[in-house]
Structure formats: C-alpha cells, structure tokens
N, CA, C and O atoms as a CHARMM CRD file, in Angstrom:
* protein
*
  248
    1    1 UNK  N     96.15200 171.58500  47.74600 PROA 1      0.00000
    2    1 UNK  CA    97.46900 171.86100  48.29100 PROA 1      0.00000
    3    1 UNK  C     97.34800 172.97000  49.32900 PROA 1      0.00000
    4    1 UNK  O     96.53400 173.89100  49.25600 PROA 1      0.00000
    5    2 UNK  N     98.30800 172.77800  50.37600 PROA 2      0.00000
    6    2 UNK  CA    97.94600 174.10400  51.31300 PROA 2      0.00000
    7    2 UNK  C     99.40000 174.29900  51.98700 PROA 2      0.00000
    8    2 UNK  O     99.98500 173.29200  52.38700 PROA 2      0.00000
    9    3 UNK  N     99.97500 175.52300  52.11700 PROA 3      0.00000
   10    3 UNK  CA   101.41000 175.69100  52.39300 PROA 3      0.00000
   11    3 UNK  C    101.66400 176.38400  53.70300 PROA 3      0.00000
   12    3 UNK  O    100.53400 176.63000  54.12600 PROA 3      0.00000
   13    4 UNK  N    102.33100 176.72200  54.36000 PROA 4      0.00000
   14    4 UNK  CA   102.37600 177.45400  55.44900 PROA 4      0.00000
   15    4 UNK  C    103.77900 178.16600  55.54000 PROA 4      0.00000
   16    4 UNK  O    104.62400 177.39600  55.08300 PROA 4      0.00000
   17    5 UNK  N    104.35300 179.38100  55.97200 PROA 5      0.00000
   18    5 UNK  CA   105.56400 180.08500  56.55600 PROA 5      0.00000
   19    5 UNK  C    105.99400 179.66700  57.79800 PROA 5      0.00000
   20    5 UNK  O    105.40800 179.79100  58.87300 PROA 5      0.00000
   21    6 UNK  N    107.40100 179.00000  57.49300 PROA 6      0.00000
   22    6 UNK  CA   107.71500 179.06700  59.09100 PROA 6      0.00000
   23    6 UNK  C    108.17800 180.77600  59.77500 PROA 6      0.00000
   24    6 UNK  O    108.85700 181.61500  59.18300 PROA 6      0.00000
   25    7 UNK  N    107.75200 180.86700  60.73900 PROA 7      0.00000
   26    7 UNK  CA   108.29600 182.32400  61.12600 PROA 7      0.00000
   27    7 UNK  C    109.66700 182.32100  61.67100 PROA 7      0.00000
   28    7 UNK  O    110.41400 183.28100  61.48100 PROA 7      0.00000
   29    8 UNK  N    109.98700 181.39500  62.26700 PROA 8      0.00000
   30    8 UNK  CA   111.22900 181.45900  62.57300 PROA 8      0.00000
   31    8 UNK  C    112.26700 181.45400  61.62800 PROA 8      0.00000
   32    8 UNK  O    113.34100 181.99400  61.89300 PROA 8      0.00000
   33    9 UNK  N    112.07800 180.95300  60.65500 PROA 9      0.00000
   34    9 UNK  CA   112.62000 180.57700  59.32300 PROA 9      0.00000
   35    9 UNK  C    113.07000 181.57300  58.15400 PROA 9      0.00000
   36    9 UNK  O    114.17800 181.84100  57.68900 PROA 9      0.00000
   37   10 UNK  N    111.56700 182.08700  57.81700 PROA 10     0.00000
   38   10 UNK  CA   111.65800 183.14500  57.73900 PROA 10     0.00000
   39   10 UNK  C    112.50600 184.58900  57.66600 PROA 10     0.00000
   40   10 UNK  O    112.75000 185.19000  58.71200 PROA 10     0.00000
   41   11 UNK  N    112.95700 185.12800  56.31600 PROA 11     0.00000
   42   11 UNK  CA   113.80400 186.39600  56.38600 PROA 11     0.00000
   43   11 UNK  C    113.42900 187.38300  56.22600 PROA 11     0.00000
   44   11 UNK  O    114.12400 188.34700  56.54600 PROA 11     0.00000
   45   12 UNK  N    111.93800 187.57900  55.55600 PROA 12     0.00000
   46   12 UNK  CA   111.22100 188.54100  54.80000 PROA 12     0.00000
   47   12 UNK  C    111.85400 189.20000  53.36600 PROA 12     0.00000
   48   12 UNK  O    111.70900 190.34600  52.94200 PROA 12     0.00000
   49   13 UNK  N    112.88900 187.64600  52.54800 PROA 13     0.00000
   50   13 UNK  CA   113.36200 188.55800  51.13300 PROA 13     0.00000
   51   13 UNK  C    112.11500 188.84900  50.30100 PROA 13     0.00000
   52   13 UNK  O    112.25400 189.74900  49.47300 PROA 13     0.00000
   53   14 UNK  N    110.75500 188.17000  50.37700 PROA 14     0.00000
   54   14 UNK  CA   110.07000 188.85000  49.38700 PROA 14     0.00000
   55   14 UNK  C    109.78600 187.80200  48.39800 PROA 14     0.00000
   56   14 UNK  O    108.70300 187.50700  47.89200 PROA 14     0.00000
   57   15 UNK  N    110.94800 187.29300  48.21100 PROA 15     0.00000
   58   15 UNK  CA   110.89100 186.25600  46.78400 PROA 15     0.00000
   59   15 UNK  C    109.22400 185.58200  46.42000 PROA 15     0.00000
   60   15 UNK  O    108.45000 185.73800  45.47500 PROA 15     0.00000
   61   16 UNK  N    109.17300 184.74400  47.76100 PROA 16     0.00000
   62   16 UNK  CA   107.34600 183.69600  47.52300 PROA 16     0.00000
   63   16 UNK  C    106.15800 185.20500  46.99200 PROA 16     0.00000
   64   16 UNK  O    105.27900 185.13100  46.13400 PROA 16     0.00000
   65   17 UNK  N    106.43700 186.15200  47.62400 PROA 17     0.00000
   66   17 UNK  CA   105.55300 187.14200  46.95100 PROA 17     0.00000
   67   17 UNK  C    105.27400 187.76700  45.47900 PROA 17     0.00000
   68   17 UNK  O    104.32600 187.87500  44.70100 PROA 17     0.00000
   69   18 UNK  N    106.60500 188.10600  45.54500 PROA 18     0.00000
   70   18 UNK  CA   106.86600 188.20300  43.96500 PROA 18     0.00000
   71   18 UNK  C    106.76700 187.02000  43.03300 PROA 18     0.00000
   72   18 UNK  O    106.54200 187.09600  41.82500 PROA 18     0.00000
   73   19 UNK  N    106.93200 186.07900  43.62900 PROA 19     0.00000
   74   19 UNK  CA   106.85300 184.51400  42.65300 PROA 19     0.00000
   75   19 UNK  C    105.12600 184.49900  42.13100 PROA 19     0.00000
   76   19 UNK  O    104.63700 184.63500  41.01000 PROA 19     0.00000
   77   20 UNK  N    104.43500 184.25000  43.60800 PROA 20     0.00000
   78   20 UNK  CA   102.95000 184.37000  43.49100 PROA 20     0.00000
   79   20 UNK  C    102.29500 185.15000  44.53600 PROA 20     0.00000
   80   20 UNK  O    102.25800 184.67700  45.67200 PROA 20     0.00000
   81   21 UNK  N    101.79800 186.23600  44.30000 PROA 21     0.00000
   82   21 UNK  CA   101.17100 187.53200  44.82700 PROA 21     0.00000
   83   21 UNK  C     99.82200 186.61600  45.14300 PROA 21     0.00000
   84   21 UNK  O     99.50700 186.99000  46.27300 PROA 21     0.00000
   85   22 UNK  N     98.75100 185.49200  44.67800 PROA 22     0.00000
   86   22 UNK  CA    98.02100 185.23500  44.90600 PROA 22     0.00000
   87   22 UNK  C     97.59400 184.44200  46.24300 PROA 22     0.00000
   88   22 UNK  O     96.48000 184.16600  46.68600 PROA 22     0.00000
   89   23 UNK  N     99.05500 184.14200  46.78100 PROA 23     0.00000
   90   23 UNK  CA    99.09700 183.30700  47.61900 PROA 23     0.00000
   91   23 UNK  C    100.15500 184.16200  48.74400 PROA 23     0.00000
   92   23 UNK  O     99.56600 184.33000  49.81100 PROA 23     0.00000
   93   24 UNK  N    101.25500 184.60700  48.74400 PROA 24     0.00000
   94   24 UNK  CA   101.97400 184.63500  49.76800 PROA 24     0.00000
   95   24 UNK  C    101.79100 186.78800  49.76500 PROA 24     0.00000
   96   24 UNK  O    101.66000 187.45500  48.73900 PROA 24     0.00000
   97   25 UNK  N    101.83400 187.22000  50.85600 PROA 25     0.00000
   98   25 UNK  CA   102.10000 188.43900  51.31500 PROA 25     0.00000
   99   25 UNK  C    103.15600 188.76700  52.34900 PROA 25     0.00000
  100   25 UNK  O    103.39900 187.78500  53.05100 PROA 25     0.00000
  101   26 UNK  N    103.89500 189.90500  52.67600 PROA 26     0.00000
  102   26 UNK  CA   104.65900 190.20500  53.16600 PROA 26     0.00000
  103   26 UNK  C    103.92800 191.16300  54.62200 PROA 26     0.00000
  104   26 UNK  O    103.60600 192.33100  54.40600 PROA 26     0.00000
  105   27 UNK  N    103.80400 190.81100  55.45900 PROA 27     0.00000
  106   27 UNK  CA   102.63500 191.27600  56.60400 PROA 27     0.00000
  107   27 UNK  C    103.63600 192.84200  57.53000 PROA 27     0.00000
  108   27 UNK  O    104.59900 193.42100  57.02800 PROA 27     0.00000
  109   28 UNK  N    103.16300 193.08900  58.57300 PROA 28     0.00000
  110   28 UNK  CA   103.78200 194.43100  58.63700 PROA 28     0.00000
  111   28 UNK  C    105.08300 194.46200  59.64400 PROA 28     0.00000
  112   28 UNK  O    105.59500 195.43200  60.20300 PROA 28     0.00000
  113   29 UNK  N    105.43900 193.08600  59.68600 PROA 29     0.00000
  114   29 UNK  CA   106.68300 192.51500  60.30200 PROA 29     0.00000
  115   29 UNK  C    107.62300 192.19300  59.68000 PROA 29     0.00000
  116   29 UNK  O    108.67600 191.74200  60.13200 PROA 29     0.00000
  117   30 UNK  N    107.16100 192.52100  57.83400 PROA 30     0.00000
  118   30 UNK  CA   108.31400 192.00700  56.90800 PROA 30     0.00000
  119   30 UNK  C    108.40900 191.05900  56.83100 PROA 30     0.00000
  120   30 UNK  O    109.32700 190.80500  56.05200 PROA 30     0.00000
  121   31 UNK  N    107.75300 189.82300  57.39100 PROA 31     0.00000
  122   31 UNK  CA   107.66500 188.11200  57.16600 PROA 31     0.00000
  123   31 UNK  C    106.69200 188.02800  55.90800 PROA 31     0.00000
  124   31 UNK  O    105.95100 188.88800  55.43100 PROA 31     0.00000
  125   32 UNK  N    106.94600 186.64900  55.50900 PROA 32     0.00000
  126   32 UNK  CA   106.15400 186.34000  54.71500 PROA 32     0.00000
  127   32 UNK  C    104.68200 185.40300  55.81700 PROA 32     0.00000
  128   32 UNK  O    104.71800 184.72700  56.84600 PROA 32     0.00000
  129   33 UNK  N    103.77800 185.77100  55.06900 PROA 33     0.00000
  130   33 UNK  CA   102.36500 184.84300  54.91200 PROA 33     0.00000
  131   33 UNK  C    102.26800 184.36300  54.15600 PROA 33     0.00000
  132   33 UNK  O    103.03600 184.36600  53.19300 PROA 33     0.00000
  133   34 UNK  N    101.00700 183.58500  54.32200 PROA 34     0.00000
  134   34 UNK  CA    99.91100 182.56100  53.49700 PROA 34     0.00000
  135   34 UNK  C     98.71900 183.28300  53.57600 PROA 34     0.00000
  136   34 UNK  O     98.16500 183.67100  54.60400 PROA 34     0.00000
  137   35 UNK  N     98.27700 183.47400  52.14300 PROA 35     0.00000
  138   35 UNK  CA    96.79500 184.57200  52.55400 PROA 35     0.00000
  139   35 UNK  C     95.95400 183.98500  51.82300 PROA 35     0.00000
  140   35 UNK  O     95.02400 184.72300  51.49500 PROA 35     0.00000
  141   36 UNK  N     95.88500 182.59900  51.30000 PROA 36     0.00000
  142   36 UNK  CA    94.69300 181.82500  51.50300 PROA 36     0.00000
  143   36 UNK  C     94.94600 180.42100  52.12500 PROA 36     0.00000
  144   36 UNK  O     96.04700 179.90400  52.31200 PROA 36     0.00000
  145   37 UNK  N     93.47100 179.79300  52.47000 PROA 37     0.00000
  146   37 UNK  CA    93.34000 178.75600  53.15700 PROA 37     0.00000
  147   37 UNK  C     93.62700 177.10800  52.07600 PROA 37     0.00000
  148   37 UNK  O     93.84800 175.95100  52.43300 PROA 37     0.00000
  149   38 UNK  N     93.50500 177.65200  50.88300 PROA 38     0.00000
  150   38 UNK  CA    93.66700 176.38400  49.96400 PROA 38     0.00000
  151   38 UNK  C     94.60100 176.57600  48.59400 PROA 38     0.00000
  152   38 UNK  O     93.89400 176.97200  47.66800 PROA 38     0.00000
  153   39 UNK  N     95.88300 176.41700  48.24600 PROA 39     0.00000
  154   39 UNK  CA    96.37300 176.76000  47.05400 PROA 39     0.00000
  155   39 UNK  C     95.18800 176.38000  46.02500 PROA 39     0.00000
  156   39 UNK  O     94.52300 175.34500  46.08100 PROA 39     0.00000
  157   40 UNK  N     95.02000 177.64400  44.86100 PROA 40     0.00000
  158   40 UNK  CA    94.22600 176.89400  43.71000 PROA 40     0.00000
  159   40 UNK  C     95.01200 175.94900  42.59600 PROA 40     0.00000
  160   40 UNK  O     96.23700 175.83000  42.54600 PROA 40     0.00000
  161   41 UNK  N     94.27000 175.44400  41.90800 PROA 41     0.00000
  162   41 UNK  CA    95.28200 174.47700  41.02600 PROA 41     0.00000
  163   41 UNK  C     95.98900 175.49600  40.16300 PROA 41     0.00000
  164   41 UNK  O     97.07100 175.15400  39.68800 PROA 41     0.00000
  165   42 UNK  N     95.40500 177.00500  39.82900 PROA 42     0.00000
  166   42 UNK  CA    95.90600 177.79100  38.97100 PROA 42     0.00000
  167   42 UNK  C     97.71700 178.05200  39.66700 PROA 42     0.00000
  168   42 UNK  O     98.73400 177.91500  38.98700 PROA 42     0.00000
  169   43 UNK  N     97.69300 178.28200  40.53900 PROA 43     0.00000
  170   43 UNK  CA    98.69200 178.86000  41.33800 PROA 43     0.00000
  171   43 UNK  C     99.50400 177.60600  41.86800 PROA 43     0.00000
  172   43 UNK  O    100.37700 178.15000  42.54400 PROA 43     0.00000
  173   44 UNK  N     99.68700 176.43400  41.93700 PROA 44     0.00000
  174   44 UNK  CA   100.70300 175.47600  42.80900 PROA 44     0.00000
  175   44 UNK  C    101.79600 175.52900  41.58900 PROA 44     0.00000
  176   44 UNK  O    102.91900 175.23900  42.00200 PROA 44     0.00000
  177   45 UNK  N    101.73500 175.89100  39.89300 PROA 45     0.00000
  178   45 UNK  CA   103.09300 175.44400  40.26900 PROA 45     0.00000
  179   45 UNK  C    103.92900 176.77200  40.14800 PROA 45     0.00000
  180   45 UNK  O    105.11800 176.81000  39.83100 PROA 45     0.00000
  181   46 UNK  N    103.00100 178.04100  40.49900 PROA 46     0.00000
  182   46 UNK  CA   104.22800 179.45300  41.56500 PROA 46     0.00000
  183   46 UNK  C    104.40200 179.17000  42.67400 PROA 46     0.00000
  184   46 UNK  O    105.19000 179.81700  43.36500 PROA 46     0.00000
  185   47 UNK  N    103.58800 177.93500  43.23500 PROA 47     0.00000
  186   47 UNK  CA   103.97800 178.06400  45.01300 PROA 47     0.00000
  187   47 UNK  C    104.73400 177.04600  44.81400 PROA 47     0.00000
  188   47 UNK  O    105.72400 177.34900  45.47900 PROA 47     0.00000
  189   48 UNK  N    104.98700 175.82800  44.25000 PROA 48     0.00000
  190   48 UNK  CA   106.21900 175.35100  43.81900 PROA 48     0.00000
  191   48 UNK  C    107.59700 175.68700  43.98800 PROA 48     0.00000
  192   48 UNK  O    108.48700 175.33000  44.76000 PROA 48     0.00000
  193   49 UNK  N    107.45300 176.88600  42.54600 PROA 49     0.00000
  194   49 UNK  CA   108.57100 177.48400  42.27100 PROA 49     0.00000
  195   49 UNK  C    108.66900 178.10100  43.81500 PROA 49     0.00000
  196   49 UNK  O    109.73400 177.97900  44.42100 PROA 49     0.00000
  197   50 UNK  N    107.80600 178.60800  44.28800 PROA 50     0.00000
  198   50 UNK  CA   108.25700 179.82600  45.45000 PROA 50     0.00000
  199   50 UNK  C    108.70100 178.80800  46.25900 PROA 50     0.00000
  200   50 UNK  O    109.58100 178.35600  45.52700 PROA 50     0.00000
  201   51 UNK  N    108.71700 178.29500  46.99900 PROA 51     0.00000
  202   51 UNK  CA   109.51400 177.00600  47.38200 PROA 51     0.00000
  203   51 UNK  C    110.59300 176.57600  47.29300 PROA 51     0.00000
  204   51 UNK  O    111.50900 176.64900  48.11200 PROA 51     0.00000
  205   52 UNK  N    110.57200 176.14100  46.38800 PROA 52     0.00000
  206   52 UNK  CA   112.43100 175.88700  45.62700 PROA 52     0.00000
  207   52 UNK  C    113.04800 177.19800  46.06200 PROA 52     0.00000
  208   52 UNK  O    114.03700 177.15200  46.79300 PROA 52     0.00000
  209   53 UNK  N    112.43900 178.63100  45.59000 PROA 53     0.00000
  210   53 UNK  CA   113.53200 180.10100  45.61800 PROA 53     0.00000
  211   53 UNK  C    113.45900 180.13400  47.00700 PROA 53     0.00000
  212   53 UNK  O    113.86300 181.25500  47.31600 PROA 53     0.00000
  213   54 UNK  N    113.13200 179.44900  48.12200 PROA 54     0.00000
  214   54 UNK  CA   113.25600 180.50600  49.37300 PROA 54     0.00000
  215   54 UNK  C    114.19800 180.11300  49.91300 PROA 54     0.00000
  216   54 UNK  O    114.07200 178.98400  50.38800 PROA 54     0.00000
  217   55 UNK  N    115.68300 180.87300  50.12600 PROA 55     0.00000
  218   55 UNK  CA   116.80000 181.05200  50.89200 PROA 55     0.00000
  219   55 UNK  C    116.83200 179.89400  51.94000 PROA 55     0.00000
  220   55 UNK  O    117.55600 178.90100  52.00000 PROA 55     0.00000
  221   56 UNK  N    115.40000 180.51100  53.08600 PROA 56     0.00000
  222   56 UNK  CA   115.98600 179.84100  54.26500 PROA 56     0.00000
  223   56 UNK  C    114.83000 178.44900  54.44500 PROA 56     0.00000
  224   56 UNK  O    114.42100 178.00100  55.51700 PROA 56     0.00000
  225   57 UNK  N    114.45000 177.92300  52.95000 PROA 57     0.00000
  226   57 UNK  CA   113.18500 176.66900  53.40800 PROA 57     0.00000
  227   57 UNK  C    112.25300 177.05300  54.22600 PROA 57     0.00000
  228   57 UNK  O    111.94400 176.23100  55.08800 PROA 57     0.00000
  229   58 UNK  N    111.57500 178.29700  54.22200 PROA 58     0.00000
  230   58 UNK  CA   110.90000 178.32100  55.33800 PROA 58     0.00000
  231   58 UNK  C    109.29000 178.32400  54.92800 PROA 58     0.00000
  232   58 UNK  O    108.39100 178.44700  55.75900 PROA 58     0.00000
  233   59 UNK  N    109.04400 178.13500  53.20400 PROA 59     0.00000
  234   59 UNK  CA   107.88300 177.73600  53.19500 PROA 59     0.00000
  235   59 UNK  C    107.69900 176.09400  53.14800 PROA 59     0.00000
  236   59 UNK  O    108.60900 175.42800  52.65300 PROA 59     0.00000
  237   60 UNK  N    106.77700 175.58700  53.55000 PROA 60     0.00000
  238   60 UNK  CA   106.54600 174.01100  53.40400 PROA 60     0.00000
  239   60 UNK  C    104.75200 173.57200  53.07300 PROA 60     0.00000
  240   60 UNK  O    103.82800 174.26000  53.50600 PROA 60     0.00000
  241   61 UNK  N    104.59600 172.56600  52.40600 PROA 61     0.00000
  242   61 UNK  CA   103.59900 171.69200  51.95600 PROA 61     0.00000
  243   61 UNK  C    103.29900 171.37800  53.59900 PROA 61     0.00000
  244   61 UNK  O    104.04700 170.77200  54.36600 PROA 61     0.00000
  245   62 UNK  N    101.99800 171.96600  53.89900 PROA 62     0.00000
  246   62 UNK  CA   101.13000 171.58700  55.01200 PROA 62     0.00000
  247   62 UNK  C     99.85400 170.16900  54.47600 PROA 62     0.00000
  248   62 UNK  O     99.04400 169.72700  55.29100 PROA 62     0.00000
C-alpha cells in the first residue's frame, strides 16, 4: 500500500499523525507528509483509519 498528501488539500489538523506516527509527519509548513515509501502491513489499518478522519480528504491510496 502506498499513500500520498494532497498539499493543496491539506489543513495541517494533525489527525493522520496522531492516528499513525509511523507513517504520516507534520513537516515545518504544518502540512502533513508521507515519511515512508511503502505502508507496512503492520500500519494500513492506522492509515486507513487516518483516511476516513481527515477533514479535508486530502490523504489518498497512491
């Protein structure tokens, strides 16, 4: 699985971070990232959930 931030999209609430710290970071623009190249199987179903919680849809299944 591999996910990506839209930036435009994007609000910087935080939520995908706090959901899963293993996968999403908050960079020094207050957006969210993707800070690896491959979800592990341990982690898809927080990037799931982080998904469903984000306000503005701005993470998506790449």
């Amino acid at each position: 699985m591999k996910v990506t931030v839209n930036k435009d999209l994007c609000i910087g609430c935080g939520a995908c971070a706090a959901i899963c710290e293993d996968v999403f970071e908050l960079n020094d623009e207050g957006l969210s990232e993707v800070i690896v190249d491959k979800v592990s199987e341990d982690d898809e179903e927080s990037v799931k959930e982080a998904i469903e919680s984000c306000p503005t849809s701005a993470i998506e299944e790449a």
